[in-house]
C-alpha positions in Angstrom: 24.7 34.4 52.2 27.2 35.5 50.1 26.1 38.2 47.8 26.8 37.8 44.0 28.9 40.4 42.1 27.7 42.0 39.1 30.0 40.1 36.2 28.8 36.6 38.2 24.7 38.1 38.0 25.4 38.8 34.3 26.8 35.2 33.8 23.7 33.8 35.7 21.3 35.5 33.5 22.9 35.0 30.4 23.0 31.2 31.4 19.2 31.4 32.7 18.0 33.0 29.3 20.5 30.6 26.8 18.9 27.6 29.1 15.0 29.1 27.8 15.6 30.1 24.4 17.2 26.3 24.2 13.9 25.1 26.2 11.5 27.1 23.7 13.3 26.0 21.0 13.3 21.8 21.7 9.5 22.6 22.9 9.0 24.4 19.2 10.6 21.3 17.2 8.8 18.8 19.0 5.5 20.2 18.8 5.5 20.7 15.2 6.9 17.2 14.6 4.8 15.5 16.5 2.0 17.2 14.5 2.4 16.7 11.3 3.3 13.2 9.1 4.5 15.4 5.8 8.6 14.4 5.4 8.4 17.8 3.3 7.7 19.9 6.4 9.4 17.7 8.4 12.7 18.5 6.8 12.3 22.4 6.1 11.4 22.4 9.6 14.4 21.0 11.4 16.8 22.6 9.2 15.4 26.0 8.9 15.3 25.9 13.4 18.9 24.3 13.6 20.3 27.2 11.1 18.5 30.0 12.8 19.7 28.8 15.9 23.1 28.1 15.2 23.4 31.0 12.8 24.5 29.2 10.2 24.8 29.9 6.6 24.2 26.7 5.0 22.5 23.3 5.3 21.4 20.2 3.6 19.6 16.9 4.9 20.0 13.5 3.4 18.0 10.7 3.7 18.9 6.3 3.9 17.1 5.0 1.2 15.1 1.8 2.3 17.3 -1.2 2.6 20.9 0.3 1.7 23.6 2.2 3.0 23.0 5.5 0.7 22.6 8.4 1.4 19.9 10.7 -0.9 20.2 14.3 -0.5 16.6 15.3 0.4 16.9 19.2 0.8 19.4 22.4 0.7 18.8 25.3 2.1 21.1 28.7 2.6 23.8 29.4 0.6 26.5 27.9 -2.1 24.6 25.2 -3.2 27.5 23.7 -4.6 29.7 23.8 -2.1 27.6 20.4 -1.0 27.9 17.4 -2.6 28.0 17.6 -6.2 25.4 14.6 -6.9 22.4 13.4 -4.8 23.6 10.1 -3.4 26.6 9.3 -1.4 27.7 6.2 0.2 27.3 6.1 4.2 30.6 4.4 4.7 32.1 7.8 3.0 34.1 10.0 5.1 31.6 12.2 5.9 30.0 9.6 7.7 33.1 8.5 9.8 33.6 11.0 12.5 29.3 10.0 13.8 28.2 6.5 12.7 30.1 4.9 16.1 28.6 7.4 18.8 25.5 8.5 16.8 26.7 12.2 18.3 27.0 15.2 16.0 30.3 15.2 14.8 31.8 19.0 14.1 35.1 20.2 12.5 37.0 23.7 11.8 40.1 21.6 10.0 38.8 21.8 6.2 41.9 21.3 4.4 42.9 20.4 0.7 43.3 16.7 1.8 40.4 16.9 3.1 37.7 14.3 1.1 35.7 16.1 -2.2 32.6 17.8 0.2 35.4 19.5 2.0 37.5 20.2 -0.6 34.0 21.9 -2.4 33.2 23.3 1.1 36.9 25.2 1.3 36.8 26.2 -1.9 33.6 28.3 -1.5 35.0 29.9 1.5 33.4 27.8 4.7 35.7 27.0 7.4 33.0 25.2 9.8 31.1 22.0 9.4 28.4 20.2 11.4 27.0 16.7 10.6 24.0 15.7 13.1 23.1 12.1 12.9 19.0 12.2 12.5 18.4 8.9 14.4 14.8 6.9 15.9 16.0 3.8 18.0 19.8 4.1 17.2 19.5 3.7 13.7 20.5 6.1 11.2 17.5 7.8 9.3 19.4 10.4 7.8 22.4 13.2 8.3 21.8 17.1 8.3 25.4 19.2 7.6 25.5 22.5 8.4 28.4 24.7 7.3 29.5 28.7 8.7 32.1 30.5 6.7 32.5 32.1 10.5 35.5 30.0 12.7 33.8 28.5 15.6 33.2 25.4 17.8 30.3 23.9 19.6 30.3 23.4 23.1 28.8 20.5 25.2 25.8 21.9 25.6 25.1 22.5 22.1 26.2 18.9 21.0 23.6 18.0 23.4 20.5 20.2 22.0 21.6 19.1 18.5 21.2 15.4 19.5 18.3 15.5 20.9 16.7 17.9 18.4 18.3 15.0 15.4 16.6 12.5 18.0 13.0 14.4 17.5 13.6 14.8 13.8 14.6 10.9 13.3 11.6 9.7 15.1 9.3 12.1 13.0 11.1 11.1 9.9 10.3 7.4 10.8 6.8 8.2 11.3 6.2 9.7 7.9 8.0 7.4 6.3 5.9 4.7 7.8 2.6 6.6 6.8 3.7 6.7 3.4 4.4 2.5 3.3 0.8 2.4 4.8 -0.8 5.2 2.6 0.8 2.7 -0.9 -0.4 0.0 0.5 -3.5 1.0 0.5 -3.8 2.3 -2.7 -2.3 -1.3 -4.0 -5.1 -3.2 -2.1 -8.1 -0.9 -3.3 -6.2 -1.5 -6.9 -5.9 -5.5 -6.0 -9.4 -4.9 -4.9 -11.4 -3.3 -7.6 -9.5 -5.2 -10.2 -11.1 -8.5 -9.1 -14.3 -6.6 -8.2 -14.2 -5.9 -12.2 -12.6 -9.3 -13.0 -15.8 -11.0 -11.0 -18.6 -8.7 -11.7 -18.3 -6.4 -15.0 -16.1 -8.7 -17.2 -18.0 -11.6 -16.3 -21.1 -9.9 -17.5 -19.9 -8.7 -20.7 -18.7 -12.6 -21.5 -21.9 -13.6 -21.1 -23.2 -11.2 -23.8 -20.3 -13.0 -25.8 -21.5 -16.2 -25.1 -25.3 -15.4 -25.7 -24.2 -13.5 -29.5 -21.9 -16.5 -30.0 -25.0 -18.9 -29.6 -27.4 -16.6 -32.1 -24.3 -16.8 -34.8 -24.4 -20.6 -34.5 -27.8 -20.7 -34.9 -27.6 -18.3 -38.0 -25.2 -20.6 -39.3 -26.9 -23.7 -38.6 -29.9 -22.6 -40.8 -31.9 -23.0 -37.4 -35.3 -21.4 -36.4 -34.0 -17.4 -36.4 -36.2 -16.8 -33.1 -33.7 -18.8 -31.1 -31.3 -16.2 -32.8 -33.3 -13.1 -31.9 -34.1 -14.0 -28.6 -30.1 -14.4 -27.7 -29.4 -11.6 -29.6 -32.4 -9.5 -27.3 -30.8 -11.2 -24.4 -27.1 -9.8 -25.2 -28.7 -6.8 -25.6 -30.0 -6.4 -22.3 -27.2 -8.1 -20.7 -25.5 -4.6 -22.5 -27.4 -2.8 -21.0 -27.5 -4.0 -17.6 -23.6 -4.0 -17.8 -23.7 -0.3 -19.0 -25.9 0.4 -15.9 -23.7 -1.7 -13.0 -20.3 0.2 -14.3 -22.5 3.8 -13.6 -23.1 2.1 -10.4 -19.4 1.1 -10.1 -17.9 4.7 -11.0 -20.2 6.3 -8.6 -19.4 4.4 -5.5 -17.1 1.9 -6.5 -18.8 -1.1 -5.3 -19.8 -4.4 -6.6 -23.6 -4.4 -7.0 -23.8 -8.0 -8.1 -25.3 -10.0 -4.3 -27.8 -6.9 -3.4 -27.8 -6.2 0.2 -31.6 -7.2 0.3 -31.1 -11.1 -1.0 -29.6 -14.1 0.9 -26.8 -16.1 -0.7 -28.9 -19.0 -1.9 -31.3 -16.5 -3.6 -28.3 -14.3 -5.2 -26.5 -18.2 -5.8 -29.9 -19.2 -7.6 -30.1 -15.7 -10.4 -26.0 -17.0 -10.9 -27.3 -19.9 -12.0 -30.2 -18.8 -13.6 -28.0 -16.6 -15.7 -25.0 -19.6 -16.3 -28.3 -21.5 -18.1 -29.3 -18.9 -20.0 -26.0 -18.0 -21.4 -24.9 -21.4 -22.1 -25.9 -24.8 -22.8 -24.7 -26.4 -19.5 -27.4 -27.5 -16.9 -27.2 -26.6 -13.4 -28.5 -27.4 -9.9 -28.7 -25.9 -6.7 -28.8 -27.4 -3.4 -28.8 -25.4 -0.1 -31.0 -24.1 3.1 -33.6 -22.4 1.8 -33.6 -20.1 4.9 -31.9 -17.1 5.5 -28.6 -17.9 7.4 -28.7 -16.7 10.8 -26.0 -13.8 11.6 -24.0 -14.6 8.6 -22.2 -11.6 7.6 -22.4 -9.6 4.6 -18.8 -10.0 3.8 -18.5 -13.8 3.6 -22.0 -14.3 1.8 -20.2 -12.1 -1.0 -16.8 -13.8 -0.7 -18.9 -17.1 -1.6 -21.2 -15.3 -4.0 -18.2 -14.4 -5.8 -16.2 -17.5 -5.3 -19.3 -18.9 -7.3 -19.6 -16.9 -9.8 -15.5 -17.2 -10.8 -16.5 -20.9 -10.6 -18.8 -20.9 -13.4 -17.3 -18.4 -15.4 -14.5 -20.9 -15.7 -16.3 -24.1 -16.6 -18.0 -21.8 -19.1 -15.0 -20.5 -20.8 -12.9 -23.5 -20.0 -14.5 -26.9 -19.2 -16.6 -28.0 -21.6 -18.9 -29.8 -19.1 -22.7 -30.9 -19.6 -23.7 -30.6 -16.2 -22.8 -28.0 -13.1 -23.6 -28.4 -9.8 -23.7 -26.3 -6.7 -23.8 -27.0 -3.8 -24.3 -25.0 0.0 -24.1 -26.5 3.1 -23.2 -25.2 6.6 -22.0 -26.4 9.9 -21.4 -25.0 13.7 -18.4 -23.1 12.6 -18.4 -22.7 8.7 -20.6 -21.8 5.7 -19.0 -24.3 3.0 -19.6 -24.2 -1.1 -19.4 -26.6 -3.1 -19.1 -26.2 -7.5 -18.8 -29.0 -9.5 -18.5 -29.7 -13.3 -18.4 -33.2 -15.0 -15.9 -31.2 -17.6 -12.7 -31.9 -19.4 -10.6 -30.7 -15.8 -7.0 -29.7 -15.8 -3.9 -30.3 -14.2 -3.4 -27.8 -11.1 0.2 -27.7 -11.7 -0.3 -26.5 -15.7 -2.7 -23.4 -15.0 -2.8 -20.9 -17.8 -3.1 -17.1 -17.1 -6.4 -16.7 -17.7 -7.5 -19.5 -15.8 -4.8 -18.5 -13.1 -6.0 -14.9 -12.6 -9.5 -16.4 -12.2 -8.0 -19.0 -9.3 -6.0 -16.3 -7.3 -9.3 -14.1 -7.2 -11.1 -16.7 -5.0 -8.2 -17.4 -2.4 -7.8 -13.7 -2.1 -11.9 -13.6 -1.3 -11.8 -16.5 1.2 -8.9 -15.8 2.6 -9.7 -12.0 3.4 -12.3 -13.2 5.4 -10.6 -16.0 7.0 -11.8 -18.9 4.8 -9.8 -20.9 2.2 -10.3 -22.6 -1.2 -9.4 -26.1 -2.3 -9.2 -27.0 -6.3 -9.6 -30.4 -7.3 -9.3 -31.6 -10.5 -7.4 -34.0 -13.2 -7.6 -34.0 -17.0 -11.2 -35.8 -18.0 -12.3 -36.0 -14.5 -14.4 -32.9 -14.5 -13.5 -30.0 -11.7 -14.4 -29.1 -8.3 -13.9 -26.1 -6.6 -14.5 -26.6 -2.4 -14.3 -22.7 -0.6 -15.5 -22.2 3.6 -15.4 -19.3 5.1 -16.2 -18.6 9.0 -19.9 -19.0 10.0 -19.8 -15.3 12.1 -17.6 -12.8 12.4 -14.3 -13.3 14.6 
């Protein structure tokens, strides 16, 4: 065996401990990538590791913006801050693009000259002679660039090219997972908007028109020269319809949920106090036809989706129909728990909805339709209205 020389053992070591320090440093990265979704850390991360290992002076990131070809300088770090791009958006088809958006490889040069496009005329000016721009990539497409300058004459070897894409590989792919998070973490807050808007719309609202309705009905009377108890019993009732509203939006701050079908009543009970409360509050008559029983591992969900659905219904013939007579109606078969509300009112045309009335129709799809259900709206001018809504029988 042939026995190494010193300058050759010296080589091998040196090679040995570059090949670990490069180990220990793609190990680092991708450990604290993988463990965090905050594009903040993200960022200071890879840029802070790439300069420190490159010993660079300088270095910015940039960011695509969703659905374009621009570029959005996301952070700077180092030195000469304006020795980067003077503004925070830049086209990708720019020059500084050119030399990586074909191989998706980190594209280097020591050549900054005065014909050289405005970043490296900025860049010369302030004294660096070496960039680096590392594509920052998560299945081949371009999240984002990071540029790295050295006032220091230098080059990049294979093997660093290679450790810089694959550290602008980690870095993409954590990019595109924050970004993600952060579509996921708006739409959420838009649906528990969405959401407690028509929980308020349904519930609250609906409540406090009622009171309307009830003082509206003791003003008439006042007017008409009628008995004054009819007066003073609506006026009594708007005040305790105050008061229970005043009570149900405590509830409602507290734990932001409706509190208008208790968990402890069936739908044909909570249907029934809907009605009860329609009568009272207006001049319409109602009926109620349904199973008496308790429906049989009918969830939660959809008994309030159709308790709901209901309650929109005859909020609008209130407001809207001028009807004599209401009727509601529940039935059920093997696969769906159907309701039925009709009015013998003035109807409408479907295709001439107002907004009121149209905010009131979009609440019940939404309701039926999150649980798999669906609503049908029939109805012509001085044919009355019904509104038809299903919704599954169990729980898919």
């Amino acid at each position: 065996m042939e026995l190494l020389k010193q300058p050759q053992l010296e080589e091998r070591l040196q090679a040995i401990n570059q090949c670990n320090e490069d180990l220990v440093l793609v190990n680092d990265i991708a450990t604290a990538l993988t463990s965090t979704l905050d594009l903040d850390q993200i960022l200071d991360l890879t840029l802070t590791r790439v300069m420190s290992y490159l010993d660079i002076e300088a270095g910015e990131i940039l960011l695509c913006e969703d659905g374009s070809d621009v570029l959005r300088l996301a952070l700077h770090r180092g030195q000469e801050t304006e020795a980067f791009w003077g503004h925070e958006h830049c086209q990708c088809k720019e020059c500084l693009m050119e030399g990586i958006s074909a191989a998706d490889q980190p594209f280097t040069t020591t050549t900054v000259d005065s014909n050289c496009c405005q970043f490296h005329q900025q860049a010369l000016e302030a004294g660096f002679h070496f960039w680096a721009s590392i594509p920052l990539t998560s299945q081949r497409k371009l999240m984002g660039v990071m540029n790295v300058l050295s006032r220091r004459e230098r080059q990049l070897d294979q093997h660093e090219i290679e450790l810089l894409n694959t550290i602008g590989t980690w870095a993409g792919i954590a990019i595109k997972n924050a970004t993600l998070h952060h579509h996921a973490q708006r739409l959420a807050v838009l649906e528990e908007r969405e959401r407690i808007g028509m929980d308020l719309h349904d519930g609250i609202i609906q409540s406090i028109y009622a009171v309307g309705l009830a003082l509206d009905f003791a003003r008439g009377s006042l007017h008409d020269n009628l008995d004054g108890s009819q007066a003073l019993e609506k006026i009594e009732q708007a005040i305790e319809g105050l008061n229970s509203t005043i009570r149900d939006l405590r509830a409602y701050i507290l734990d932001l949920q409706p509190r208008q079908l208790r968990d402890e009543e069936s739908l044909m009970h909570g249907l029934r106090r809907l009605l009860d409360e329609f009568q009272i509050n207006s001049t319409i008559q109602g009926t109620l036809t349904g199973p008496e029983n308790e429906l049989p591992s009918f969830p939660k969900a959809h008994a309030k989706a159709l308790f709901h659905i209901c309650q929109e219904s005859l909020a609008n013939i209130a407001k809207h129909a001028q009807a004599r007579q209401a009727k509601i109606n529940l039935w059920t078969t093997k696969e769906r728990v159907l309701l039925e509300v009709v009015d013998d009112g003035q109807g409408f045309n479907p295709e001439h909805i107002g907004a009121t009335l149209g905010h009131g129709l979009s609440n019940m799809l939404l309701r039926a339709r999150k649980v798999g259900g669906d609503v049908e709206i029939i109805s012509a001018p001085e044919e009355g209205t019904t509104v038809l809504a299903w919704v599954p029988r169990y729980q898919s």
